[in-house]
Structures are given as C-alpha cells and as structure tokens.
C-alpha positions as CSV (number, residue, x, y, z in Angstrom):
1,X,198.8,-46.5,79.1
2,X,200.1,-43.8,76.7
3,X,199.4,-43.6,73.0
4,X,201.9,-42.6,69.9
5,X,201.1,-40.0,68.2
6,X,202.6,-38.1,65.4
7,X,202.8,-34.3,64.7
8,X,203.9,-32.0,62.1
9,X,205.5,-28.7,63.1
10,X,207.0,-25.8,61.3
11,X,210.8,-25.9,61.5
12,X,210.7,-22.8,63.6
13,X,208.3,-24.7,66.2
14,X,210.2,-27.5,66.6
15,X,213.0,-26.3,67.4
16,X,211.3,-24.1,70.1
17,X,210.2,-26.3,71.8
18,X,213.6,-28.4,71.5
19,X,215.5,-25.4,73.0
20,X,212.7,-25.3,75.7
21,X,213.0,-29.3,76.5
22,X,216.8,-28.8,76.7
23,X,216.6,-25.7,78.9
24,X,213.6,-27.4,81.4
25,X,216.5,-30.5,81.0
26,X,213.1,-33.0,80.1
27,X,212.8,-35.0,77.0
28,X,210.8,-33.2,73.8
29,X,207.7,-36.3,74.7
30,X,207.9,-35.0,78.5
31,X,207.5,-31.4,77.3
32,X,204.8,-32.2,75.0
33,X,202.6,-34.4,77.4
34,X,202.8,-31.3,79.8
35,X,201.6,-28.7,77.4
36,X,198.7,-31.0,76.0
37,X,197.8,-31.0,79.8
38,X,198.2,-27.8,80.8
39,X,195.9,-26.3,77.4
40,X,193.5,-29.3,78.7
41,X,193.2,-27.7,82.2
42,X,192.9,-24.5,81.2
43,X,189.9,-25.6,78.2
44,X,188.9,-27.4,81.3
45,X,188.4,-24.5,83.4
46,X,190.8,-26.4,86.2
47,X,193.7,-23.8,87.8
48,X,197.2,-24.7,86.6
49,X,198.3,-23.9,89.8
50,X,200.9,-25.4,92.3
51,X,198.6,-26.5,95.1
52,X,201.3,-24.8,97.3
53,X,200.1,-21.4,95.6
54,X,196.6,-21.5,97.3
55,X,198.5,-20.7,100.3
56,X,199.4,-17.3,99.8
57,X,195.5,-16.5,99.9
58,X,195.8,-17.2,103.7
59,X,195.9,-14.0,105.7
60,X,195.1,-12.0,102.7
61,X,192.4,-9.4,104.0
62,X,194.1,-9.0,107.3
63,X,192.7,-6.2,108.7
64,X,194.7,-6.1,112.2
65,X,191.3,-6.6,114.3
66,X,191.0,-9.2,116.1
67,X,187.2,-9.0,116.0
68,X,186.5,-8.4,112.6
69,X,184.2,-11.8,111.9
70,X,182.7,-10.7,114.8
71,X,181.6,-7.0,114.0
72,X,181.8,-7.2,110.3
73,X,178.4,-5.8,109.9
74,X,179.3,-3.0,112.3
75,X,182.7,-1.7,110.2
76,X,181.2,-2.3,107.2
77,X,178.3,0.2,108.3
78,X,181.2,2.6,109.6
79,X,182.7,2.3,106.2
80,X,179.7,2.9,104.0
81,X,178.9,6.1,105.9
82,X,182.2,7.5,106.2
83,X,182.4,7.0,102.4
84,X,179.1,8.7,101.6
85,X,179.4,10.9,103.9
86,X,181.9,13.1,101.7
C-alpha cells in the first residue's frame, strides 16, 4: 500500500523533473517512486543494475587456454618471473 506524501521543490526542480517524466513518457509520482528507490539502493549498498547486466561479466578474463583453471598456478608462476625478470 502506498502512502501520500507532499514535497516542496524549487520551481527550477520541478519542472526538471516534469520535463524528465514527459521525456521517460511516466507520470511525475512514477518518476518520483523510482528515484526514492534507486537513492535507497544505492544508501543501501544494493547494485542498481539490470540483472541482465551481470551477464557481460561472463567470459570476461578469457584468456584463449583451454587449461587455464587447470594450470593457473603454473602461468601465474610464468608470469611473475617473466615480469621480474626485467
């Protein structure tokens, strides 16, 4: 169940966030009730992120071998010498 509330904005404020309730085509409430939530989240600590986004991590550290959670140990050694080797 949702709750009224009333706020007082500066002239300049509201009628930002009128443009941007026309432009996103949602009501002025609707906009509102979305950026009380997303400053909540974000207080919150919670990711106001698209679940969809989480899968562009997948694939991320490719490395093109096929073995690599295999022999991790064995090319991160390989790594670690060749870089203080220099």
């Amino acid at each position: 169940m949702k709750s009224r509330t009333m706020v007082y904005l500066d002239p300049e404020q509201l009628q930002a966030l009128k443009a941007e309730a026309r432009a996103r085509r949602i009501s002025l409430a609707e906009l509102m009730r979305r950026l009380v939530k997303q400053h909540l989240e974000e207080c919150q600590g919670l990711p106001a992120v698209p679940p969809e986004a989480y899968l562009r991590i997948v694939a991320l550290g490719s490395s093109g071998r096929p073995d690599i959670s295999d022999c991790h140990d064995t090319y991160l050694g390989e790594a670690l010498r060749h870089e203080h080797a220099g």
